[in-house]
C-alpha positions as CSV (number, residue, x, y, z in Angstrom):
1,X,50.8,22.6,86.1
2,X,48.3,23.8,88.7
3,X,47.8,27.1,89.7
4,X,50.1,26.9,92.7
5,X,52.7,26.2,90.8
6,X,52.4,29.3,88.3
7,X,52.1,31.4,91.1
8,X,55.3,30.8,92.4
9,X,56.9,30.7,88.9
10,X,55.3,34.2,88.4
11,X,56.3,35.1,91.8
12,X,60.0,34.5,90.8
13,X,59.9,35.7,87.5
14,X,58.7,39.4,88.8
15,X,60.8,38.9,92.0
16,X,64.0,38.6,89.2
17,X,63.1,41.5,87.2
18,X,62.7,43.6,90.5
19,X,65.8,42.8,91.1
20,X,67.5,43.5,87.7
21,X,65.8,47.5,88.2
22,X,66.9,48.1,91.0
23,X,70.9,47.0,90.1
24,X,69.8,49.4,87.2
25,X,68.6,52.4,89.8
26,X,71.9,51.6,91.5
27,X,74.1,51.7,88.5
28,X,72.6,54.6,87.8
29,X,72.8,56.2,91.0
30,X,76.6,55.3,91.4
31,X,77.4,56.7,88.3
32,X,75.8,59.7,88.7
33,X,77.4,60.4,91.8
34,X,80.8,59.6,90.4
35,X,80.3,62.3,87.5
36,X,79.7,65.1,90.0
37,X,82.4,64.1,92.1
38,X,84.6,64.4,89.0
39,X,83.3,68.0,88.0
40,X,83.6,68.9,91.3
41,X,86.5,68.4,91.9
42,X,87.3,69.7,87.9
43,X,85.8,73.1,89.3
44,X,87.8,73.0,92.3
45,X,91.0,72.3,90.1
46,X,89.9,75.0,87.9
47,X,89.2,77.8,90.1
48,X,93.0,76.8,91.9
49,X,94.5,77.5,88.7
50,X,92.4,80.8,88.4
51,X,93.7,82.0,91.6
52,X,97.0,80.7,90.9
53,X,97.4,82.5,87.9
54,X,95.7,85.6,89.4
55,X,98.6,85.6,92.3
56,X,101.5,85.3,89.9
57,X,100.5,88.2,87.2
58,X,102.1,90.8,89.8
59,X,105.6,88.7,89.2
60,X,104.6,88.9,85.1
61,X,107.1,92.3,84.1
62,X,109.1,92.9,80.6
63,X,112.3,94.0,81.4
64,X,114.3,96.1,78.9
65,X,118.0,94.7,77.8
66,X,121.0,95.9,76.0
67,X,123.3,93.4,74.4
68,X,126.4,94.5,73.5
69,X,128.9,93.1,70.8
70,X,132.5,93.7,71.3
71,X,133.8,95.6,67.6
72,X,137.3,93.4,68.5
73,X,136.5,90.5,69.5
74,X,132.8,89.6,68.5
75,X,132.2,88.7,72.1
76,X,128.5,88.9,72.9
77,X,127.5,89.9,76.5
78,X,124.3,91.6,78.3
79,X,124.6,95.2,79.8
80,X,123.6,94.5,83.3
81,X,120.4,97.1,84.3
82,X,121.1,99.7,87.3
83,X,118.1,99.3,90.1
84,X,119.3,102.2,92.1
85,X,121.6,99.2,94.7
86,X,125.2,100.7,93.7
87,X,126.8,103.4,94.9
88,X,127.3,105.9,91.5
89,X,130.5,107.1,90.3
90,X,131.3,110.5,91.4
91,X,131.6,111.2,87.8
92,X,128.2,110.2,86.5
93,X,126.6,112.2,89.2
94,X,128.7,115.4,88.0
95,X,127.1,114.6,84.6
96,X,124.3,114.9,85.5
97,X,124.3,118.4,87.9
98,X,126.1,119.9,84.9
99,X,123.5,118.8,82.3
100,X,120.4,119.7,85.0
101,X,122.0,123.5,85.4
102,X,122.8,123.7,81.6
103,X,119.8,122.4,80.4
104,X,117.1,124.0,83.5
105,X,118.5,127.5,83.8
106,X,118.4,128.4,80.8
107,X,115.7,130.1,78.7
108,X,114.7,129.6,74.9
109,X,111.3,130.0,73.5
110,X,111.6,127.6,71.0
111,X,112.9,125.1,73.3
112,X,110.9,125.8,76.7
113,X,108.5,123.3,76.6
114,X,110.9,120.4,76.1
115,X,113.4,122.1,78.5
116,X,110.7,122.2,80.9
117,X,109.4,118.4,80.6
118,X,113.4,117.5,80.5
119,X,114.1,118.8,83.9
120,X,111.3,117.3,85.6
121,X,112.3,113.9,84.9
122,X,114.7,114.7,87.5
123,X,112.7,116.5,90.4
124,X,111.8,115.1,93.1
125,X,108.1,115.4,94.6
126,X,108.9,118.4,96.7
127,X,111.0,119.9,93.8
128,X,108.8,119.0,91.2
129,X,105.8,121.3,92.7
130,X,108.1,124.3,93.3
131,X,109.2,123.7,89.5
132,X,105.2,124.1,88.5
133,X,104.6,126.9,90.5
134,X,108.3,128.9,89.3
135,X,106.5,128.3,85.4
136,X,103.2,128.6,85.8
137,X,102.0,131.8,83.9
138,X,99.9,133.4,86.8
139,X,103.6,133.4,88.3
140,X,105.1,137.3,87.3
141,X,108.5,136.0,87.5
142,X,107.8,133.0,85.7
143,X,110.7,132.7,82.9
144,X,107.3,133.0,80.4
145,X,106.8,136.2,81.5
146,X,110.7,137.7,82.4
147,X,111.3,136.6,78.4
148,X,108.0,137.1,76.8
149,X,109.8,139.8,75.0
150,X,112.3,137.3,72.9
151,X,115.5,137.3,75.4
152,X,117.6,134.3,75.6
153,X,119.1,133.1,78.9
154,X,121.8,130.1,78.5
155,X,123.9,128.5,81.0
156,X,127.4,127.8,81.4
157,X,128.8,125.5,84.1
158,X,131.8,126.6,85.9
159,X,132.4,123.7,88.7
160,X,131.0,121.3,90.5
161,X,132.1,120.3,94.2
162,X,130.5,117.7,96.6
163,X,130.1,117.9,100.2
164,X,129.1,115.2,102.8
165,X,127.1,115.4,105.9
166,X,128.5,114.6,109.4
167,X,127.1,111.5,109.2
168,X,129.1,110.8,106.0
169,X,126.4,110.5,103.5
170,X,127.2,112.2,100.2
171,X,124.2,113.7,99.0
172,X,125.0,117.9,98.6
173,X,127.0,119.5,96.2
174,X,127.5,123.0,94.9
175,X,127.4,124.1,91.5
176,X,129.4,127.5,90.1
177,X,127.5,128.1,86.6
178,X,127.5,131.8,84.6
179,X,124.1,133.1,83.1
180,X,124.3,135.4,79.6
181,X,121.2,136.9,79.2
182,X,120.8,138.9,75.9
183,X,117.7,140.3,73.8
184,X,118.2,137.8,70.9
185,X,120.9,135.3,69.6
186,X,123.8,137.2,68.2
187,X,122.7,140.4,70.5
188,X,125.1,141.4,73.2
189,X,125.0,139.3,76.9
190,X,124.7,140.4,80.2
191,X,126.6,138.1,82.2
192,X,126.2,136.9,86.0
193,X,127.5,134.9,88.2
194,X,125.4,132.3,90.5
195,X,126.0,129.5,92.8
196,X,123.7,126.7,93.3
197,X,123.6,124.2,96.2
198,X,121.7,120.9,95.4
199,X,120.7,117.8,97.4
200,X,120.1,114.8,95.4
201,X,119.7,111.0,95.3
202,X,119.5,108.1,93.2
203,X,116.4,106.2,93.4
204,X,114.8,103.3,91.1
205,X,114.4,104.5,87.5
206,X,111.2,105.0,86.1
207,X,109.2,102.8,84.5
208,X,108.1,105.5,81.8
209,X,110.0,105.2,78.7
210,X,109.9,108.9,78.1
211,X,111.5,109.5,81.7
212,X,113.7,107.3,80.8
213,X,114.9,108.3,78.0
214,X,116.6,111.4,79.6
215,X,116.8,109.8,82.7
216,X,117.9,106.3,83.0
217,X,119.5,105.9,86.1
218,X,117.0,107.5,88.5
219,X,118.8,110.7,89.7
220,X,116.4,113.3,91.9
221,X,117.2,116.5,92.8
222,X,115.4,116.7,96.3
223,X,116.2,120.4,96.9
224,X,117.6,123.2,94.5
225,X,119.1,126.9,96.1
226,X,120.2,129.3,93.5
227,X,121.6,132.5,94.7
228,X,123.6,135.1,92.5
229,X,127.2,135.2,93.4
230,X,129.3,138.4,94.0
231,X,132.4,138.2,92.0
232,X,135.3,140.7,91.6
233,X,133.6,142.6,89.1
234,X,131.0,143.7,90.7
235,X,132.6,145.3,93.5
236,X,133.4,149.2,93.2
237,X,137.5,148.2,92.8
238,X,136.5,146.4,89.8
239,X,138.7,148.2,86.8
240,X,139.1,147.7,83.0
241,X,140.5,144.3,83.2
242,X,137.4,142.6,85.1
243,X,134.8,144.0,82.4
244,X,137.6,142.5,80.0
245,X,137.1,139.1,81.9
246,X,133.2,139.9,81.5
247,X,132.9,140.3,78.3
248,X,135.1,136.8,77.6
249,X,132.7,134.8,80.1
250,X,129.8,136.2,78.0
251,X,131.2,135.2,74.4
252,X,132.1,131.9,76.0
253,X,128.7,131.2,77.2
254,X,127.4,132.2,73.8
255,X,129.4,129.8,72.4
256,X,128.9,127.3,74.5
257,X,125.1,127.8,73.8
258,X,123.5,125.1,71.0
């Protein structure tokens, strides 16, 4: 073999193994370019899901249920939830404007903290900062003060009546209630008569528990006018007979009272 011919078999030999890196560099090459096109588009999956997920947590709620079971028949069903859509019975709404006057015009030390949380779960915005400002203590005629001295105030609904606008929306009504005011339980009441006049609404029921608890269907009093009414006793031709009818509207209230 001369040294032409080694040459080119050299020649060949390196030319092959050129040849062999370089499929290597381009295996190489591909591949890496394949795993970054698959984590990107992993990341780009990823961070879908993220934002995905981020958009549907406002849709994520718990929704209270009560299922009821027929004593009968065993029959099982779900007690649908009120969202403030229906129209109310007349009825339930009278429930309620008698439990708000009995429960928010009346005065026990023991129980005017409660009472006082209990009626604003009803109040409106507007009503609810006229409610602060009749209890705050800075307030001389705040029921704190009036009673500081042990008295007892309860309430005794008379009626209730319901008035609509000219438009024909149903949202006043007009509460006739008694108040017995007396230095202690057991003591002696002095009884008056008052007339309230109430706007109100239904609105969605709060999400509190506590709220709630005492109201679960959402009903606001917007406004709240309480005047003292004059009655027949307490005109000068009042006689024997209407103290008489006094005296049995106070032991009524008393008893009445928890």
């Amino acid at each position: 073999m001369n040294v032409t011919e080694r040459d080119a078999g050299l020649d060949a030999y390196f030319a092959e193994a050129a040849s062999w890196d370089t499929d290597r560099l381009v295996q190489t090459q591909r591949a890496t370019r394949t795993a970054w096109r698959a984590a990107g588009a992993a990341s780009i999956c990823a961070l879908a899901a993220t934002v995905a997920l981020a958009l549907l947590l406002p849709l994520k709620r718990v929704d209270p249920f009560v299922i009821r079971v027929d004593s009968s028949t065993g029959i099982i069903d779900v007690v649908p939830v009120y969202s403030a859509q229906a129209p109310m019975d007349e009825a339930v709404t009278r429930y309620f404007l008698t439990h708000y006057v009995t429960i928010c015009e009346r005065f026990t030390l023991t129980s005017a903290e409660s009472d006082y949380e209990e009626c604003g779960a009803f109040h409106g915005a507007q009503r609810n900062q006229a409610w602060y400002a009749l209890w705050n203590q800075n307030n001389p005629h705040s029921p704190l003060n009036l009673h500081k001295d042990g008295s007892v105030v309860t309430a005794q609904v008379q009626s209730v009546s319901f008035f609509k606008r000219a438009s024909g929306l149903a949202d006043l009504a007009q509460v006739r209630y008694l108040k017995a005011e007396s230095a202690g339980p057991g003591q002696p009441a002095r009884v008056s008569h008052w007339i309230a006049t109430i706007e109100y609404a239904y609105t969605a029921p709060a999400a509190d528990p506590r709220v709630r608890r005492w109201n679960p269907l959402g009903f606001k009093l917007l406004d709240f006018v309480a005047e003292p009414e004059i009655t027949a006793e307490h005109t000068p031709s009042g006689d024997a007979s209407s103290a008489a009818v006094t005296t049995s509207a106070a032991a009524a209230v008393q008893a009445a009272s928890p």
